[in-house]
MARKEFI-597123 format. One record per residue: y, z, x of N, C-alpha, C in turn; residue in three letters. Coordinates in steps of 0.2 Angstrom, whole numbers, padded with zeros to 4 digits, always signed. Atoms other than C-alpha are relative to their C-alpha. Layout:
BEGIN
YZXYZXYZXALA;...
//
This chain:
BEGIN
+0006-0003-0002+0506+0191+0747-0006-0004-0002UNK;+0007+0002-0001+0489+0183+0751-0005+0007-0001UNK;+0005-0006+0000+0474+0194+0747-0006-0006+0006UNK;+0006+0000-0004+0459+0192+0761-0006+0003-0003UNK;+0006-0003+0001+0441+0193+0756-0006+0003+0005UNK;+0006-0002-0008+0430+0203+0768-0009-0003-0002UNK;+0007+0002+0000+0415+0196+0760+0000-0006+0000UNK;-0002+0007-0001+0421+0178+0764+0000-0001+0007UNK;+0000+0000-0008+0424+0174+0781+0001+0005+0005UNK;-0002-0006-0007+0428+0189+0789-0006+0005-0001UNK;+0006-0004+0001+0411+0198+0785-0002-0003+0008UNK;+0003+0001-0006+0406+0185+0800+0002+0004+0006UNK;-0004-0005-0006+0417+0197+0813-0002+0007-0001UNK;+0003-0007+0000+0409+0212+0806+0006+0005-0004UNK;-0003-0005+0004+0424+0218+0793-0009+0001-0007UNK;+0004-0001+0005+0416+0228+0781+0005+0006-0004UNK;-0005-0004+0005+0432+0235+0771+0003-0002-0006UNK;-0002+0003+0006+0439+0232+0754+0004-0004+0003UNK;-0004+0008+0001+0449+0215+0752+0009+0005+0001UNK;-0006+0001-0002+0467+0217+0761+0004-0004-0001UNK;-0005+0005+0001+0483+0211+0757+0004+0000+0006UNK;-0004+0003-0003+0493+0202+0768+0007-0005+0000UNK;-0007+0005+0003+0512+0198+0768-0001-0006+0005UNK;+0000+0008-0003+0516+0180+0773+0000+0002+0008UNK;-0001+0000-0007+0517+0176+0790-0005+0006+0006UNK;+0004-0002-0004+0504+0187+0794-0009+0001+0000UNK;+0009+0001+0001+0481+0188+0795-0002+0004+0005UNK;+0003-0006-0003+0469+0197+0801-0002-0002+0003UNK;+0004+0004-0006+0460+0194+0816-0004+0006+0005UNK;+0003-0009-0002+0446+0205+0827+0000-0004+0008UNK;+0000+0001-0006+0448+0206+0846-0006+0000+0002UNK;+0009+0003-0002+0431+0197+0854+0003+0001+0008UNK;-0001-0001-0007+0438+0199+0873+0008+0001+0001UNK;-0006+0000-0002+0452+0205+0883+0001-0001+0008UNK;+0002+0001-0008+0457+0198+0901+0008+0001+0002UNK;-0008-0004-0003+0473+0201+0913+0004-0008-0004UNK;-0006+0003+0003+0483+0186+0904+0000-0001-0009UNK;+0001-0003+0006+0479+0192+0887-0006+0001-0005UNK;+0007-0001+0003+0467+0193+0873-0002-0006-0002UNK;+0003+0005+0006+0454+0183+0861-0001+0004-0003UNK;+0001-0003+0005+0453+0184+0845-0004-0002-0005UNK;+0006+0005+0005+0443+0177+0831+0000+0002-0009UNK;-0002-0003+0008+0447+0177+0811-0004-0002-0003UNK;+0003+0001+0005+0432+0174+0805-0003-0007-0001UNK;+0004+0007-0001+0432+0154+0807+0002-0002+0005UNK;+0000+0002-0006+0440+0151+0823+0004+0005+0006UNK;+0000-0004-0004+0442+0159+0839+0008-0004+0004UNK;-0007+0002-0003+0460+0158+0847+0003+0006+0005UNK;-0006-0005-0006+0473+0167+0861+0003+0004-0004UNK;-0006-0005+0004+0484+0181+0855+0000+0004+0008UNK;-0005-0004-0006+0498+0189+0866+0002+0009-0004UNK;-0001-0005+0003+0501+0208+0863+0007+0002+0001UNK;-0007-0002+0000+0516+0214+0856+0003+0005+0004UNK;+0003-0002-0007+0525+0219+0870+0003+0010+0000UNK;-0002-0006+0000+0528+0239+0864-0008+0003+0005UNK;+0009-0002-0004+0507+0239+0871+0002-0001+0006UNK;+0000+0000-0008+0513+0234+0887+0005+0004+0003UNK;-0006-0004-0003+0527+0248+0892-0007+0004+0005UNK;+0005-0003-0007+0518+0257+0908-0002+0008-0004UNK;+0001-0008+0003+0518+0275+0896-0006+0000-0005UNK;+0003-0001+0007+0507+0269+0882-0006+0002+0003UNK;+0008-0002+0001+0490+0278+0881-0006-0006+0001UNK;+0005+0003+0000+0477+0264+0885-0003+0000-0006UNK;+0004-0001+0005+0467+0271+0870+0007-0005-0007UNK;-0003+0001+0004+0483+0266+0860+0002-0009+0001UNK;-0002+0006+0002+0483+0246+0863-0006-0003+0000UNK;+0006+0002+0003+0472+0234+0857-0007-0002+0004UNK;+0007-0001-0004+0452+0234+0864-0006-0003-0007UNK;+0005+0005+0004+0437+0224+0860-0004+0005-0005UNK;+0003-0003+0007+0430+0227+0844+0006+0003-0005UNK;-0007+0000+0002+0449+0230+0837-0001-0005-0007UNK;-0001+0005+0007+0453+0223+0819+0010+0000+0001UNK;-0007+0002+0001+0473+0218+0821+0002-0005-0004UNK;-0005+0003+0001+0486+0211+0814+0005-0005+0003UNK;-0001+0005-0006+0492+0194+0821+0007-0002-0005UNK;-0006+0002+0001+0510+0189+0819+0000-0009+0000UNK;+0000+0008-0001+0513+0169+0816+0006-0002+0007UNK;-0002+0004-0009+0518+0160+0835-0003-0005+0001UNK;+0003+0005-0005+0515+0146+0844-0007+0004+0001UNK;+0008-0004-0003+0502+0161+0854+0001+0004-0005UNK;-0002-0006+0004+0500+0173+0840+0002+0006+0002UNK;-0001-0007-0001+0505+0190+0842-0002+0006-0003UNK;+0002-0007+0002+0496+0208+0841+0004+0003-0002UNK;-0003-0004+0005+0506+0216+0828-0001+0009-0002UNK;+0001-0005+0002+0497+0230+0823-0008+0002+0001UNK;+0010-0002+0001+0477+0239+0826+0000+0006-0007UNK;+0004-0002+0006+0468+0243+0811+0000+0007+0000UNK;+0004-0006-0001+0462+0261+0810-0008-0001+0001UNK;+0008+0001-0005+0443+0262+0821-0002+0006-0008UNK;+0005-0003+0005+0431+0267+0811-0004+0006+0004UNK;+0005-0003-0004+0423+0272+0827+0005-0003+0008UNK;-0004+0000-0006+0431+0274+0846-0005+0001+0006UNK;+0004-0002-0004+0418+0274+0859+0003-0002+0008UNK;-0006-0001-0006+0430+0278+0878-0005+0006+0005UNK;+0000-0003-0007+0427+0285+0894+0008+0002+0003UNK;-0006-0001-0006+0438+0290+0908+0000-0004+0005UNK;-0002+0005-0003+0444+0278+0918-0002+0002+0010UNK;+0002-0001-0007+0436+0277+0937+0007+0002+0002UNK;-0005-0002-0005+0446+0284+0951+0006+0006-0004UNK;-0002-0007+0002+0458+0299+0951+0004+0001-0004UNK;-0006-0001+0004+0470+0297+0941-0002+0000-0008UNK;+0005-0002+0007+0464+0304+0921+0004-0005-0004UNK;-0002+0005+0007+0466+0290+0911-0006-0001-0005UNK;+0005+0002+0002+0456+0286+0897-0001-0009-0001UNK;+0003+0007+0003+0446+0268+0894-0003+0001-0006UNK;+0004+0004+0009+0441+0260+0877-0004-0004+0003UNK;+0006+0001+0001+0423+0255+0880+0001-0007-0008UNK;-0001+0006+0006+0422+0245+0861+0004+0005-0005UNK;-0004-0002+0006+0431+0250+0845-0004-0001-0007UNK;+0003+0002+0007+0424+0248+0826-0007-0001+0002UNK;+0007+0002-0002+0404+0249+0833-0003+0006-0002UNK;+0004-0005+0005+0390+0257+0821-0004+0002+0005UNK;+0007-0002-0005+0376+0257+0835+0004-0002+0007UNK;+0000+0003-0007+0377+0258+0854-0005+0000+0004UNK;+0006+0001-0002+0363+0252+0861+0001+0002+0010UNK;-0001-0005-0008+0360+0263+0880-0006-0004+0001UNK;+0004+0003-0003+0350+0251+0888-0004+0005+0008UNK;+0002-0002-0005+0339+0257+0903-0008-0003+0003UNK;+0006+0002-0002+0326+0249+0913-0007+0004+0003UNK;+0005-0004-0002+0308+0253+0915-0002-0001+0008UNK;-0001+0000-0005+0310+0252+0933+0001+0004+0004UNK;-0004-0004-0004+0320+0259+0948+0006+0001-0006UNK;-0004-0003+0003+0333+0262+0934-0001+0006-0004UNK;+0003-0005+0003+0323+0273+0925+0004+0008+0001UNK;-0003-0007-0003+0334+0291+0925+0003+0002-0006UNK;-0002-0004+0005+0335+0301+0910+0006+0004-0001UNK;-0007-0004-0002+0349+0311+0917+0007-0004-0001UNK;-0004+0004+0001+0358+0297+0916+0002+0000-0008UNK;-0001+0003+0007+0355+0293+0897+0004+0006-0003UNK;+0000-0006+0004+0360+0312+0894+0009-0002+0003UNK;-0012+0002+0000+0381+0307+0901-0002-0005-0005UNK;-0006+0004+0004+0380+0291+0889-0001+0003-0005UNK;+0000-0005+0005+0373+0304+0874+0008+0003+0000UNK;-0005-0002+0004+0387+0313+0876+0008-0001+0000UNK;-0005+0002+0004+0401+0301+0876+0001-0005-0006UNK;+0000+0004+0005+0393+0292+0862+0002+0006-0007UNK;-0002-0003+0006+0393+0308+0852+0009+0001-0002UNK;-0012+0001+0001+0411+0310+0844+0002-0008-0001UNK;-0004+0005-0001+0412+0293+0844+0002-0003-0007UNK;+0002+0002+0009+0408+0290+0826-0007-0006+0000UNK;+0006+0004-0001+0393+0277+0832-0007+0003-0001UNK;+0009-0005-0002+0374+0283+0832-0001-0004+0004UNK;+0004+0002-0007+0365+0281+0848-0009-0005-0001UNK;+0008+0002-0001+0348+0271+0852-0002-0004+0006UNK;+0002+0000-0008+0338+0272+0869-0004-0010-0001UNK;+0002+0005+0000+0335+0254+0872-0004-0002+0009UNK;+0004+0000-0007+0319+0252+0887+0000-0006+0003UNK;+0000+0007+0000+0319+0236+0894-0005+0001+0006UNK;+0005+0005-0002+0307+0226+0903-0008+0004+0000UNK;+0005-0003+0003+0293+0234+0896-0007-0005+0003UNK;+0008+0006-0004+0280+0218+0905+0002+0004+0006UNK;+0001-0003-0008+0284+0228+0922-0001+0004+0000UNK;+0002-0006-0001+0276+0243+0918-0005-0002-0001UNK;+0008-0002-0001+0257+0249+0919+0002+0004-0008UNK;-0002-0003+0008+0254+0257+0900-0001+0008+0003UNK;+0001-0007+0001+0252+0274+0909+0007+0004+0003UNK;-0005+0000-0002+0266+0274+0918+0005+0001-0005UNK;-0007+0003+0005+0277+0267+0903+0000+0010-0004UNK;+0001-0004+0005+0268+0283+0893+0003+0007+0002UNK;-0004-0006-0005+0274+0298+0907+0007-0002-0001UNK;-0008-0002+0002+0291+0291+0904+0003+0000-0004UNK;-0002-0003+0008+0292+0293+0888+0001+0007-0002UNK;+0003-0006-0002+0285+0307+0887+0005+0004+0003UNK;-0005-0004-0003+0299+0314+0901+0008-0002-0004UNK;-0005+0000+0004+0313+0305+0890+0001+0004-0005UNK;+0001-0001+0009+0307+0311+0873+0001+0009+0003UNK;-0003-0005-0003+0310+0329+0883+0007+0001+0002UNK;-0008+0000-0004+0326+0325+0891+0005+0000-0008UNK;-0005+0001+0008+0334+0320+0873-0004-0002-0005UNK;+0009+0001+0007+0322+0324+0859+0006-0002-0005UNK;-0003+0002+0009+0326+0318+0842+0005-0007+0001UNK;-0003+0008+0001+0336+0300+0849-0005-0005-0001UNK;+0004+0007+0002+0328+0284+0844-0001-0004+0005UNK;+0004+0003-0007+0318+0275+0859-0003-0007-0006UNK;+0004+0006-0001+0315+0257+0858-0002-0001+0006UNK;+0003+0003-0006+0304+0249+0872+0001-0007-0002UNK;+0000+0009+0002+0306+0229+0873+0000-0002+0008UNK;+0001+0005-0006+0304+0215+0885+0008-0005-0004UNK;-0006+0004+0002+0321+0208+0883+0002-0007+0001UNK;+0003+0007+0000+0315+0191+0887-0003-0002-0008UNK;+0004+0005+0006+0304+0189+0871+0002+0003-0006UNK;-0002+0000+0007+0312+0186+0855-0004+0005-0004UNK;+0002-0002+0005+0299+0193+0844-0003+0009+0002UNK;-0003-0010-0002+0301+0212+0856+0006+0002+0000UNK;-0006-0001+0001+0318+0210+0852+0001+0003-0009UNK;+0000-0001+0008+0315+0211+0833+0002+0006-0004UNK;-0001-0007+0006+0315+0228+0828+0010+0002+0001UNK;-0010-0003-0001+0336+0230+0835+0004-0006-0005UNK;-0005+0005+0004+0340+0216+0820+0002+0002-0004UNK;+0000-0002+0006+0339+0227+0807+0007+0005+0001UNK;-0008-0004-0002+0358+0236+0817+0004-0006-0001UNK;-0005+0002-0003+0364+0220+0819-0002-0006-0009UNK;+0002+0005+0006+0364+0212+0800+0007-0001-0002UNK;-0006+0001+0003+0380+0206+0791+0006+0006+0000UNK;-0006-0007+0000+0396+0218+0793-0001+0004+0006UNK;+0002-0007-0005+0386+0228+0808+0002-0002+0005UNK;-0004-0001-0006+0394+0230+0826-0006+0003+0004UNK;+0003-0004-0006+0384+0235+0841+0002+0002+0008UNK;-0003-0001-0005+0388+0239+0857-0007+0000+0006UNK;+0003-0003-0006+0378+0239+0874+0004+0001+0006UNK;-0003-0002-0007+0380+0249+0889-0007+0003+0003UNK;+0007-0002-0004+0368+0252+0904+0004-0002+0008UNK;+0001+0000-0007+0367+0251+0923-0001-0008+0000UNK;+0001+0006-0001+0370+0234+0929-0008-0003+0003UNK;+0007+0002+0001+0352+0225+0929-0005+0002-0005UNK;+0005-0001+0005+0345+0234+0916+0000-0006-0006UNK;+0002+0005+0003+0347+0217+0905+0003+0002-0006UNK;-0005-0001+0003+0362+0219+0894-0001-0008-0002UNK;-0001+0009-0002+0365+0199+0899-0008-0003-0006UNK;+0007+0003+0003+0346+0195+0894-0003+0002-0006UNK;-0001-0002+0009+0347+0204+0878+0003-0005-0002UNK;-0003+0003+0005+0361+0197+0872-0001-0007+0000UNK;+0001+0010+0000+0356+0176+0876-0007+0002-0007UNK;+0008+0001+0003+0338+0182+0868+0001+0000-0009UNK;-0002+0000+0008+0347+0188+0851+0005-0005-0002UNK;-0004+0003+0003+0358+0174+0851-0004-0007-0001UNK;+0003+0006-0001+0345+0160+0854+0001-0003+0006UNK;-0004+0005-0007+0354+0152+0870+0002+0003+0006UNK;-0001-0003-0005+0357+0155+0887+0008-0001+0001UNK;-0007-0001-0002+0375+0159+0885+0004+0003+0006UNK;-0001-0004-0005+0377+0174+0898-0003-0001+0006UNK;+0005-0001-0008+0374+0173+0916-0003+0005+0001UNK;+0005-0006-0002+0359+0183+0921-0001+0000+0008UNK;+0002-0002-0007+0352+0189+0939-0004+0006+0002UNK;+0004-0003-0001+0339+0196+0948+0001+0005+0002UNK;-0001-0003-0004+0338+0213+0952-0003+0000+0007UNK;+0001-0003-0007+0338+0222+0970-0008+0003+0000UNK;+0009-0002+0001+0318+0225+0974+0001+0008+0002UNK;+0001-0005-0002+0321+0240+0982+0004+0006-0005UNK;-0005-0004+0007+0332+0249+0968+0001-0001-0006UNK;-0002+0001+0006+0332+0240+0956+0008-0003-0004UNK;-0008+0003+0003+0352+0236+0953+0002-0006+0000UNK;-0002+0007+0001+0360+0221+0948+0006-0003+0003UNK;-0009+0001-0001+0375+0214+0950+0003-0003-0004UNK;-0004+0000+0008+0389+0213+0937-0002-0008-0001UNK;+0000+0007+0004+0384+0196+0928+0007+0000-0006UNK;-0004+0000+0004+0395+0201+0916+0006+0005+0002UNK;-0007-0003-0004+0414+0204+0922+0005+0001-0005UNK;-0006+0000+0005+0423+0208+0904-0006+0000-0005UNK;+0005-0002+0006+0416+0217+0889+0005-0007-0004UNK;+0001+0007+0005+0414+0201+0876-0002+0003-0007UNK;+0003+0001+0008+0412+0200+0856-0003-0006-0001UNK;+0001+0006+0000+0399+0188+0852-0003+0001-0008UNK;+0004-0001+0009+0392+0184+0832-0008-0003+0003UNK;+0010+0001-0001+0372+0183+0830-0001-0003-0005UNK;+0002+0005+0003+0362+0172+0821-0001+0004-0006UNK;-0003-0006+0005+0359+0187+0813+0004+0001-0005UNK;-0006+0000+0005+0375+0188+0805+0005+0005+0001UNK;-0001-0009-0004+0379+0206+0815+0004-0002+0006UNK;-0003+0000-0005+0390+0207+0830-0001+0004+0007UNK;+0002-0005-0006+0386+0213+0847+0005+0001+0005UNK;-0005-0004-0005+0397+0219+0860-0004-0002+0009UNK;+0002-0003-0006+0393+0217+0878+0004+0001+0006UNK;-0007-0005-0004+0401+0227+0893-0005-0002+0008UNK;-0002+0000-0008+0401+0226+0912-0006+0006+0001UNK;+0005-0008-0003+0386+0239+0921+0005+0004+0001UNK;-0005-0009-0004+0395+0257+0926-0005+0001+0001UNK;+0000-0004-0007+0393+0263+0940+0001+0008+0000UNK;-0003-0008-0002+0401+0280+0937+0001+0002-0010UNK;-0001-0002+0007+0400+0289+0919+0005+0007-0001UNK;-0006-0009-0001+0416+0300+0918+0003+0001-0005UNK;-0001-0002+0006+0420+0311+0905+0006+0001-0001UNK;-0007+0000+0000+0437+0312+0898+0001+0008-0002UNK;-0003-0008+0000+0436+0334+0895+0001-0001-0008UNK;-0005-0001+0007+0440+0332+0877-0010+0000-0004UNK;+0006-0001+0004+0419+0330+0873-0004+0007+0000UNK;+0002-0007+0000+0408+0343+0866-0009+0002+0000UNK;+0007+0001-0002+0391+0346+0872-0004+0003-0007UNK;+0000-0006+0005+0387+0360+0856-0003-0010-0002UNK;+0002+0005+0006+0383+0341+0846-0003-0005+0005UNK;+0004+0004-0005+0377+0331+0862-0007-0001+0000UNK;+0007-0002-0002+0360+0333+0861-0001+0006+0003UNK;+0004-0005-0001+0360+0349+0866+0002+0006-0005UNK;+0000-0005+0006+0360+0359+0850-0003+0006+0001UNK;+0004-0007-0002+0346+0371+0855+0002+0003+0004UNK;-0005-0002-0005+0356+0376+0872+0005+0005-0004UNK;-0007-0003+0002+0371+0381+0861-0002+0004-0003UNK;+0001-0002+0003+0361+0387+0848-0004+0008+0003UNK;+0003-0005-0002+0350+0399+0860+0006+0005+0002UNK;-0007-0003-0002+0367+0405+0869+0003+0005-0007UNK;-0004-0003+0003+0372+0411+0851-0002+0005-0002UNK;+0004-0006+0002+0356+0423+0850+0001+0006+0006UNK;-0002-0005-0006+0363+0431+0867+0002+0008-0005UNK;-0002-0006+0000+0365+0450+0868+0006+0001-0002UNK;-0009-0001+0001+0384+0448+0870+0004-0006+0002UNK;-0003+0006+0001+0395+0436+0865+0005-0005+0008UNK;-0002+0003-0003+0401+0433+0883-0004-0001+0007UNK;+0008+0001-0003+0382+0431+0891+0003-0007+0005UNK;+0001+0006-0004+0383+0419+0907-0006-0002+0000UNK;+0007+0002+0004+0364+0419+0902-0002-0002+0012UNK;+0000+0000-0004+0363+0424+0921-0006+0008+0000UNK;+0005-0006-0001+0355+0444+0923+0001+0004-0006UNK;+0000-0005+0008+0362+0452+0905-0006+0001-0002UNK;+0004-0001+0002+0351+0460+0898+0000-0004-0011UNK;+0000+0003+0007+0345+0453+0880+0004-0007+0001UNK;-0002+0006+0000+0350+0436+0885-0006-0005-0004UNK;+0004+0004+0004+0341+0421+0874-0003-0005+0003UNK;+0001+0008-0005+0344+0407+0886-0007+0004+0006UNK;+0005-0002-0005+0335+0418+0899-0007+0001-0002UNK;+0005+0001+0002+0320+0421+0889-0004-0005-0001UNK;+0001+0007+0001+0319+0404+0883-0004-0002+0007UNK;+0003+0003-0005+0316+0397+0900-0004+0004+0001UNK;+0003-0004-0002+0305+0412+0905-0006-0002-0003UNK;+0002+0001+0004+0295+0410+0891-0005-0008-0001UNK;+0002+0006+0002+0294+0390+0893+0004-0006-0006UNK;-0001+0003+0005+0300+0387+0877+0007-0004+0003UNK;-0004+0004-0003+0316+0381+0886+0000-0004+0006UNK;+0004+0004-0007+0314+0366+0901+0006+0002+0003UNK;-0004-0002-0005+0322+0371+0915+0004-0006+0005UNK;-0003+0007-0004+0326+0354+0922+0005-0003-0006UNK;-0005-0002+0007+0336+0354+0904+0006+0002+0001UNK;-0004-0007+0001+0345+0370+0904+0005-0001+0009UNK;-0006+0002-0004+0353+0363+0924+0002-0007-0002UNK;-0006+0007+0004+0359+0346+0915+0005+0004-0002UNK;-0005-0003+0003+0365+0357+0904+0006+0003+0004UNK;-0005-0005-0004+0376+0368+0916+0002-0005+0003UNK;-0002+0005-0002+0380+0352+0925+0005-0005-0003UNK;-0005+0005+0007+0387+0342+0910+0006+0006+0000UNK;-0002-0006+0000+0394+0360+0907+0008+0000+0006UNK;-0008+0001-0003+0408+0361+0921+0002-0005+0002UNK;-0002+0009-0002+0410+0342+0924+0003+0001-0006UNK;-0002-0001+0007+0416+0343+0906+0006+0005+0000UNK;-0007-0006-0002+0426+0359+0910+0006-0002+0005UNK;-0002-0001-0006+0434+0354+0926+0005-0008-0005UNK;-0003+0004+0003+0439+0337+0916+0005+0003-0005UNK;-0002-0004+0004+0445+0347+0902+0006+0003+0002UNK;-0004-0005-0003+0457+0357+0914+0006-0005+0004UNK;-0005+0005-0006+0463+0341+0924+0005-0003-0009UNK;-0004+0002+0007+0470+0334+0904+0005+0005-0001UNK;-0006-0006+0004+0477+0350+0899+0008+0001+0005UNK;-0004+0000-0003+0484+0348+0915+0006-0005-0001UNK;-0003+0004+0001+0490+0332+0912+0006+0001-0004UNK;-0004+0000+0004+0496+0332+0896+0006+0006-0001UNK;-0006-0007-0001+0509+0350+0901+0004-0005+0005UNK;-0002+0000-0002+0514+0340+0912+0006-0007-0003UNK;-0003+0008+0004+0520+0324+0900+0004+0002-0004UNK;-0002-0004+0005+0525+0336+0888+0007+0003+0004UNK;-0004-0002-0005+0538+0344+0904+0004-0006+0001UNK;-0004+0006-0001+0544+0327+0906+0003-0002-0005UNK;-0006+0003+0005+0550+0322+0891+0005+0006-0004UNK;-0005-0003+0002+0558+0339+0887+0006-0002+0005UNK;-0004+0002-0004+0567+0334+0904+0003-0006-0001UNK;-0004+0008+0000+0571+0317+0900+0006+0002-0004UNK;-0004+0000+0007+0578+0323+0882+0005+0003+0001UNK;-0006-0003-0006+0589+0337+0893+0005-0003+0000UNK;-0006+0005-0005+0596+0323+0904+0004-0004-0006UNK;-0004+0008+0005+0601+0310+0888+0006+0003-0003UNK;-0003-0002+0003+0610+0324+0881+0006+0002+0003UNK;-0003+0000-0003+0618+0329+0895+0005-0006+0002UNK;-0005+0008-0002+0625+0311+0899+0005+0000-0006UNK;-0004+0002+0006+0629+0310+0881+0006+0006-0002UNK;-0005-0002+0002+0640+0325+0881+0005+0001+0003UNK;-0004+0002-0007+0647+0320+0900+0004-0008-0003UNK;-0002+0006-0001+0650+0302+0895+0000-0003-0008UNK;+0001+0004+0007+0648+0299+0875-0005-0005-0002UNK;+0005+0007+0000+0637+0286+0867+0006-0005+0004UNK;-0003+0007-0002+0640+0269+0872-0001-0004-0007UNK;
//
């Protein structure tokens, strides 16, 4: 047995766990990218291929369950190493996988902050930052609204959409920046210091790309103009990456979405909208649609003012998008659960027709 020091080289990769023993023939290693003919990974002094062992690649496993950038594994000694084993996350930040079929995606893994990038532009959409709110919450990460190109706005302008955000989700932390100049980038260094992980997620051209070159010093990342008339970009970046910062901090960068789909398993009650749930619980009766009941809280609220009414329909919208998701899983999973009491049936069946072999 080998002992590893997390305060020795692998603090560079963002471990920040006590000193791990490792039997021979095996190290630890964090997964910085992953593409269709396998992974990268990096132990802290050098970056190398690793192939995943191949129980991750059966057609039934859970996506959530094989290895994803920001991953701390366990590498087997090979020729191409091999992914042996993932760490326990500290922190799991996932969506639902586009198109119809309900699978879950791993976004990053082990990341303290995730920076929700949004342009002061045509991308500007508060509704928007309210879906990444609530599948950052649960994730174990804290959120932070990151504005970017702050040089293309008028200061009256920039101040009315602050103003409308700091409304839409009171109480998150709003940076503005021009993610061109290092010295407007400054205040997001104090996330990304020795042992810290971050992540960015945003609408393709909100300047993911042009952050991350600006925090690393060099133009690593392809960047691109946006579209005049909307504002959208185009994927510069084709594969969420792990890069190390001069820093000393790790950052994460991810691909634009297009579509923010929830997996039914999140809970709005901690989302940002705490006063919603909380009004709901001064309702009359405890089964208030907070429609015409009399002694209703929510209906007051809005009545009154004290509640914003461009709020209170997110809410309801998040509300059965979340539900309807929720229903297709349960759906799911009766139905995973049905298959394998039938598989188990059939084995038993064979095996009292024909014996073991």
């Amino acid at each position: 047995m080998h002992t590893i020091d997390e305060h020795a080289h692998l603090t560079a990769i963002g471990w920040r766990g006590d000193a791990i023993d490792m039997p021979p023939g095996r190290r630890l290693a964090r997964v910085i990218a992953q593409h269709r003919n396998g992974y990268r990974v990096h132990d802290g002094e050098a970056e190398f291929a690793a192939q995943p062992a191949p129980r991750f690649l059966r057609r039934d496993v859970d996506p959530v369950e094989r290895p994803a950038v920001g991953d701390f594994v366990v590498l087997a000694a090979a020729a191409t190493p091999t992914i042996e084993e993932i760490l326990p996350r500290r922190s799991l930040l996932e969506r639902a996988a586009a198109g119809e079929r309900h699978r879950r995606q791993v976004i990053a893994a082990n990341v303290d902050t995730v920076f929700v990038l949004m342009g002061l532009d045509g991308d500007f959409n508060p509704r928007r930052i309210e879906r990444y709110l609530v599948l950052i919450e649960g994730s174990g990460a804290r959120a932070m609204i990151v504005l970017t190109k702050l040089d293309k706005v008028e200061n009256a302008a920039f101040s009315a959409m602050c103003a409308e955000l700091e409304t839409a989700v009171p109480g998150v932390e709003i940076q503005a920046l021009n993610a061109k100049d290092a010295v407007s980038v400054a205040p997001l260094l104090k996330y990304l210091q020795p042992g810290d992980t971050a992540v960015l997620v945003g609408s393709s051209g909100a300047g993911k790309s042009t952050l991350t070159n600006t925090l690393l010093g060099v133009e690593r990342h392809a960047t691109a103009a946006v579209r005049g008339h909307d504002s959208r970009g185009r994927h510069t970046t084709t594969h969420r990456a792990l890069v190390q910062l001069p820093s000393g901090g790790c950052l994460i960068d991810t691909p634009g979405m297009r579509e923010i789909k929830f997996t039914g398993a999140e809970q709005l009650d901690a989302a940002n909208f705490a006063d919603i749930e909380t009004l709901a619980l001064e309702c009359r009766f405890g089964d208030c649609v907070h429609v015409s009941e009399p002694g209703c809280a929510v209906r007051a609220a809005l009545e009154s003012g004290e509640l914003d009414p461009t709020r209170w329909q997110a809410w309801l919208k998040l509300r059965d998008e979340i539900a309807a998701a929720s229903d297709v899983l349960e759906a799911q999973l009766k139905r995973k659960s049905a298959a394998r009491v039938a598989n188990k049936a059939l084995g038993k069946r064979l095996t009292e027709k024909y014996g073991r072999s």
